[in-house]
N, C-alpha and C positions, 0 to 999 in steps of 0.2 A: 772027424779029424783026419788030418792030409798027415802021409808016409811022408816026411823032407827026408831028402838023402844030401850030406856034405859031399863035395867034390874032394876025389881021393888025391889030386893034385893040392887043395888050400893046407896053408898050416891050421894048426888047432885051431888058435884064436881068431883068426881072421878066412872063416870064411864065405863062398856061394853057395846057397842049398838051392834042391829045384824039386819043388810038389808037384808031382805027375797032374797034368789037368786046373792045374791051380796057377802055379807061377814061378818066380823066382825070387827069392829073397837073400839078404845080409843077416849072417848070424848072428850077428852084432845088434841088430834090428827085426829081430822075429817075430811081431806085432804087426808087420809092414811088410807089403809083397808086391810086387808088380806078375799082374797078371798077364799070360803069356797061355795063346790056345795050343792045341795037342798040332797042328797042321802050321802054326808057326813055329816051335820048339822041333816038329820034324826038317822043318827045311835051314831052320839053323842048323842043326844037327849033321844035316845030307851036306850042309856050305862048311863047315870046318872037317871033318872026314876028306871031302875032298881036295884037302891043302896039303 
């Protein structure tokens, strides 16, 4: 089983969770995930920091 953490930015009900090594999903749809690798979610990561 995957650690999801919600983004402390969403409201309650509607929000992004992101599973280290797994993906990103819709709390709304937690059955459902788009998978997302550790060296992609770093370089998203490294491209919004840098804005």
């Amino acid at each position: 089983m995957s650690m999801w953490r919600k983004s402390s930015y969403s409201p309650v009900d509607n929000c992004v969770e992101v599973g280290r090594g797994i993906g990103i999903r819709d709390s709304k749809a937690p059955t459902t995930h788009l998978p997302v690798s550790d060296k992609a979610w770093s370089a998203f990561l490294s491209t919004v920091k840098s804005r």
